[in-house]
N, CA and C of each residue as an Amber inpcrd file, in Angstrom:
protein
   291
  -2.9040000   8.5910000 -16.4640000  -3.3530000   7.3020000 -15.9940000
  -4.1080000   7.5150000 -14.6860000  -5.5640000   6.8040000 -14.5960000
  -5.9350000   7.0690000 -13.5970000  -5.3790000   6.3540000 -12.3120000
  -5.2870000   6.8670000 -11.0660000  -5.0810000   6.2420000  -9.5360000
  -5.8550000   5.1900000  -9.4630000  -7.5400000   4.9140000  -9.8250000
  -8.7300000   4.4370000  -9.3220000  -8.1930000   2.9800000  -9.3730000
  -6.8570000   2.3250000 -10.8010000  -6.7930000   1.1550000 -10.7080000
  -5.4010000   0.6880000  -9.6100000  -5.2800000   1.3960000  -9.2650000
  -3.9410000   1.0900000  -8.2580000  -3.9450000   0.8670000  -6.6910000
  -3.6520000   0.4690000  -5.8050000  -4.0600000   0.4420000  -4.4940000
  -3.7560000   1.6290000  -3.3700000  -3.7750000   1.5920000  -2.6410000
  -3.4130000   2.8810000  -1.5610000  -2.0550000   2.6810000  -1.1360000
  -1.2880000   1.6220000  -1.3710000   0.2450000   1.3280000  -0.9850000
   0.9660000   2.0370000  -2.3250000   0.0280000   1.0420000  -3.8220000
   0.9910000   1.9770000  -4.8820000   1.1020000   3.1970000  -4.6510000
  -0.2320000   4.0610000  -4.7420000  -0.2500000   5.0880000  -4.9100000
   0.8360000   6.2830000  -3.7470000   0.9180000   5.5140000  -2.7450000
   1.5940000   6.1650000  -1.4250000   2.6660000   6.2380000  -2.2390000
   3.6010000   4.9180000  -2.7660000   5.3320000   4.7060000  -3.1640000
   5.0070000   5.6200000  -4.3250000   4.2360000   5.6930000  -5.2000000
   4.3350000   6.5990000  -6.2980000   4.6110000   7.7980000  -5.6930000
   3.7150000   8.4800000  -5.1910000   3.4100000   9.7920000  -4.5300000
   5.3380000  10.2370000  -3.6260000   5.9220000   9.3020000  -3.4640000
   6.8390000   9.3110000  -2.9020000   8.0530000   9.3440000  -3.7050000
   8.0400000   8.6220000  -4.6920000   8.9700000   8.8620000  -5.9620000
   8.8130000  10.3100000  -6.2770000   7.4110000  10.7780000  -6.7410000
   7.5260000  12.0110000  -7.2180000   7.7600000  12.8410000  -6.3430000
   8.0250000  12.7020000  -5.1920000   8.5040000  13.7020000  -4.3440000
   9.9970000  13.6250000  -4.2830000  10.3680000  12.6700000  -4.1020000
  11.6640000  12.7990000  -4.2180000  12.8700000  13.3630000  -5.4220000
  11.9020000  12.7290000  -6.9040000  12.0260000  13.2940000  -8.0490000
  11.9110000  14.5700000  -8.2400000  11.1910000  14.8570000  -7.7860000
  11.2420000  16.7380000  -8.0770000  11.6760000  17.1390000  -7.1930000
  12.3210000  16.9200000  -5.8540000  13.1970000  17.6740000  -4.8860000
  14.1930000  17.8550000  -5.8640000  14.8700000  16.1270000  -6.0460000
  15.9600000  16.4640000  -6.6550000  16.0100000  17.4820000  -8.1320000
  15.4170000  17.2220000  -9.1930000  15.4160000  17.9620000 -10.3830000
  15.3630000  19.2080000  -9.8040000  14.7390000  19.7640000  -8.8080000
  14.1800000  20.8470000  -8.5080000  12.7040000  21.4090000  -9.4330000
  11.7550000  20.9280000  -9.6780000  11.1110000  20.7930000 -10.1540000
   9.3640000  20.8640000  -9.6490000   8.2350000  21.5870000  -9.8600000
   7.1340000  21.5100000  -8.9440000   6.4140000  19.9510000  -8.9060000
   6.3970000  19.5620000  -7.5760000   5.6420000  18.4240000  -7.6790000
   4.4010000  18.2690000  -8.2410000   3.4710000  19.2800000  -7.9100000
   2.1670000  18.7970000  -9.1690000   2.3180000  19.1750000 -10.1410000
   3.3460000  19.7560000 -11.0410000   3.7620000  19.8440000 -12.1010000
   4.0410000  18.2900000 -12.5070000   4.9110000  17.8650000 -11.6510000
   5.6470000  16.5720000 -12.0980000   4.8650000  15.1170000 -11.9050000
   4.0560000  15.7700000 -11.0650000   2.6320000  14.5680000 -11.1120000
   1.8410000  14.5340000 -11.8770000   1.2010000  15.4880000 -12.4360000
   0.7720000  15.7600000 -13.4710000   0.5200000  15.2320000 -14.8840000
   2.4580000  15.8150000 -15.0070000   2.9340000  14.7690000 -16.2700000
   3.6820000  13.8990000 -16.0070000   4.2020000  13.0280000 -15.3860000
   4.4960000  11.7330000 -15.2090000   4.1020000  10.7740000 -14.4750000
   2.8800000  11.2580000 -13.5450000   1.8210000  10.3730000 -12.2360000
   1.9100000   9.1980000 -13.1620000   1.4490000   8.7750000 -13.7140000
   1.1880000   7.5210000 -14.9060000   2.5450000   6.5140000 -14.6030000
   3.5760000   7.1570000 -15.2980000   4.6630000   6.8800000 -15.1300000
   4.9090000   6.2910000 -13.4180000   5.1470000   7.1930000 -12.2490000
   5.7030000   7.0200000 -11.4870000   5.0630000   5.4890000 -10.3280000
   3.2910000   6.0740000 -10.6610000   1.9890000   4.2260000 -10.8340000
   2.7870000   3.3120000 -10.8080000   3.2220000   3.3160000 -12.2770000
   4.0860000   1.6180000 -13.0230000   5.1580000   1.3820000 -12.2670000
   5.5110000   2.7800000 -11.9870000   7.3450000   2.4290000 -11.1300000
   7.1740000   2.0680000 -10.0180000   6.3890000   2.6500000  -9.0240000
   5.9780000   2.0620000  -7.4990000   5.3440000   0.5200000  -7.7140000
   4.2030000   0.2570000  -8.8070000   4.0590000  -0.9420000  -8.6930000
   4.9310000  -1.9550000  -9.1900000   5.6790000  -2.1710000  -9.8680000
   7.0690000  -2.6670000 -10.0110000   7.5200000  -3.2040000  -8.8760000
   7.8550000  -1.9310000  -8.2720000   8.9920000  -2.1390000  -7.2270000
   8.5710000  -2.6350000  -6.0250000   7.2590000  -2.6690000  -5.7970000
   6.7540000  -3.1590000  -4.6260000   6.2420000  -4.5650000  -5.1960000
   6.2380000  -5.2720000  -6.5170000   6.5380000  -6.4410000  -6.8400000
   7.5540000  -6.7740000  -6.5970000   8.6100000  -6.4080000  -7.1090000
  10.0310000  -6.8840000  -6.7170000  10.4070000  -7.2310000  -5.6550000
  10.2080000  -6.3590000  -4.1860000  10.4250000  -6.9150000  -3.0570000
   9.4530000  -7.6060000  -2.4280000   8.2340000  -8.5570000  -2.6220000
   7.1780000  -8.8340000  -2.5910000   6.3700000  -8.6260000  -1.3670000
   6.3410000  -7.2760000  -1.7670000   4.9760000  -6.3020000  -0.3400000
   3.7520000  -7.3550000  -0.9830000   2.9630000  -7.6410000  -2.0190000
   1.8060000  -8.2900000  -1.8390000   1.9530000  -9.4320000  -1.4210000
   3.1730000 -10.4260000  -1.0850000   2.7920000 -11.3430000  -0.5930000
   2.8280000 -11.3750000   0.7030000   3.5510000 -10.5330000   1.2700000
   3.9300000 -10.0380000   2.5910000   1.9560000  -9.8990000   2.9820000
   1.6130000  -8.8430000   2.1010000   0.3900000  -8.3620000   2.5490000
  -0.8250000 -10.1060000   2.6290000  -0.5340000 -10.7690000   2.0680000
  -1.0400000 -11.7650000   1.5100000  -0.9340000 -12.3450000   3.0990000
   0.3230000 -13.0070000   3.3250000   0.8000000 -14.0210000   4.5290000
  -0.0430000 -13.0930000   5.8870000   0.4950000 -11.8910000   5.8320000
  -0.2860000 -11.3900000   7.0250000  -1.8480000 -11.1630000   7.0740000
  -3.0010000 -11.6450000   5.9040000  -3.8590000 -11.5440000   5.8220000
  -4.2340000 -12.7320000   6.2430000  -3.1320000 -14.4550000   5.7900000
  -3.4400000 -15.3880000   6.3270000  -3.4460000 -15.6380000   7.5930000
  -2.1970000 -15.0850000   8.0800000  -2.0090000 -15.2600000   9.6200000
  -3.2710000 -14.5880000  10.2380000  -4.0280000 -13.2960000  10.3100000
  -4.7780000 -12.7660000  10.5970000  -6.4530000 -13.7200000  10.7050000
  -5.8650000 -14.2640000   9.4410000  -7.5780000 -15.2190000   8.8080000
  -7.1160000 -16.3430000  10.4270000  -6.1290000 -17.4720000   9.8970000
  -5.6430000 -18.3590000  11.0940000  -6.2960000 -18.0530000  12.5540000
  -5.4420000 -16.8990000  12.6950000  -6.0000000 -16.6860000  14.3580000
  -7.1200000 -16.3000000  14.6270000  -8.2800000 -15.6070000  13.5980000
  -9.5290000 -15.2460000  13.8270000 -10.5230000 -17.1000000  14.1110000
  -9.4600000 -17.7000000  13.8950000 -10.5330000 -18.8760000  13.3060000
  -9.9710000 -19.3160000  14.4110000  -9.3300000 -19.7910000  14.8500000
  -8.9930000 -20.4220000  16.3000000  -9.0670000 -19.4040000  17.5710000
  -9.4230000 -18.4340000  17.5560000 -10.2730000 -17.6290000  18.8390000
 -11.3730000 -17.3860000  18.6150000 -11.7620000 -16.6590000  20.1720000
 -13.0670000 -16.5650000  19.6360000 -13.5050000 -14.8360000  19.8280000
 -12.1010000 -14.1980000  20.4960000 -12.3600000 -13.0670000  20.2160000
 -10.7000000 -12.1220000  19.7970000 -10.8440000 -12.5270000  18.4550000
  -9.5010000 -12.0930000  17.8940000  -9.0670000 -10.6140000  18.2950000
  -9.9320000  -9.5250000  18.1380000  -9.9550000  -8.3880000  18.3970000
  -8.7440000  -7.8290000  19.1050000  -9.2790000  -8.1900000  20.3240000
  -8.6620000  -8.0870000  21.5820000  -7.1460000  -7.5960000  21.6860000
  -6.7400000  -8.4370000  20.8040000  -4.9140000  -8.1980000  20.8800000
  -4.7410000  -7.4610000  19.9690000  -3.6330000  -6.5630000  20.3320000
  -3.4610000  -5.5010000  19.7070000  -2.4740000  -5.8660000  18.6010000
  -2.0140000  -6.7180000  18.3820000  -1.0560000  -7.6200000  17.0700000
  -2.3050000  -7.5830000  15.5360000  -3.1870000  -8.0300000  16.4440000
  -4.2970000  -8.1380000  15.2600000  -5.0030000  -7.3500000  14.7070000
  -5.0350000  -6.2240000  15.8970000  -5.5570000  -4.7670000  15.4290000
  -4.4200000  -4.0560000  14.5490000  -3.3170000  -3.9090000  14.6180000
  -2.2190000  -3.2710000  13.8610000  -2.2410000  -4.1370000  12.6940000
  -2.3170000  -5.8010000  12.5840000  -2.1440000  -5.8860000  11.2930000
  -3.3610000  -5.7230000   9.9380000  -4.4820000  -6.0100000  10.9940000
  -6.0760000  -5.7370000  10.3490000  -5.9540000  -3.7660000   9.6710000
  -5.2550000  -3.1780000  10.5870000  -5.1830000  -1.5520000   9.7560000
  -3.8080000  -1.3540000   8.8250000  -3.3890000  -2.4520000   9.0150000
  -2.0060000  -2.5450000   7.8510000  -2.4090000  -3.2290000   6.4060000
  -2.8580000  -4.1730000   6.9300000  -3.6260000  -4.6260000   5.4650000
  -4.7240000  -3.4080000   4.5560000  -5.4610000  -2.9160000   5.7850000
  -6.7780000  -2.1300000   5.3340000  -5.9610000  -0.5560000   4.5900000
  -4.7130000  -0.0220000   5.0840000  -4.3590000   0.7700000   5.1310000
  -3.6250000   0.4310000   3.1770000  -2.8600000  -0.4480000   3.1710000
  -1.8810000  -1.0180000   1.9450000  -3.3790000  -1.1700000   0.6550000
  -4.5750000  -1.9300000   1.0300000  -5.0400000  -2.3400000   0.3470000
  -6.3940000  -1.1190000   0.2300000  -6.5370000  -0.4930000   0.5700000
  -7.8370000   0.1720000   0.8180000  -9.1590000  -0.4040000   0.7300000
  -9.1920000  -1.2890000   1.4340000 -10.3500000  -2.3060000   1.8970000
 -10.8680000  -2.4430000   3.3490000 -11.8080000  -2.2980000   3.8310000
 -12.0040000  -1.7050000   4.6400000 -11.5710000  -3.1810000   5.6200000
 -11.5540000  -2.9790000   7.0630000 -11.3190000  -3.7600000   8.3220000
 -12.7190000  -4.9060000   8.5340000 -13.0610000  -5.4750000   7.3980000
 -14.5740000  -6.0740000   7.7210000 -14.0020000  -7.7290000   8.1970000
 -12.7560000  -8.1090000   7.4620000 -12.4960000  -9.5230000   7.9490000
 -12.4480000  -9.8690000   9.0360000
């Protein structure tokens, strides 16, 4: 399964399953990425549904939108800079908002 349809957050929690998965099995990780990357995709995106990281990512994109629109130089604070590279970072979209 390709990565290209998944975001940079799935792909991180995937990448992280299979690490942990093959510590434990004892097992080579690009072996185990390999043949189950596909697999481990569906499982990170799952699970980061379940505890709802996109809406999380969502609310802090609003809050972000909010305060750009009632200043006039949002930048500035560093609240807005950390969450503008948290979004950009989860979503792989660049910092243009």
């Amino acid at each position: 399964m390709s990565e290209a349809k998944f975001t940079p957050m799935v792909i991180a929690a995937a990448r992280a399953l299979c690490k942990s998965s093959s510590e434990v099995c004892n097992v080579d990780y690009e072996d185990n990425w390999k043949l189950y990357g596909g697999e481990f995709l569906i499982e990170a995106e799952r699970a980061l549904a379940a505890c709802g990281a996109n809406d999380l990512l969502e609310a802090l994109q609003a809050v972000v939108d909010a305060f750009q629109f009632t200043n006039e130089s949002p930048g500035q604070y560093e609240a807005i800079q950390a969450a503008r590279a948290a979004i950009s970072r989860a979503t792989g979209q660049g910092e243009d908002k």
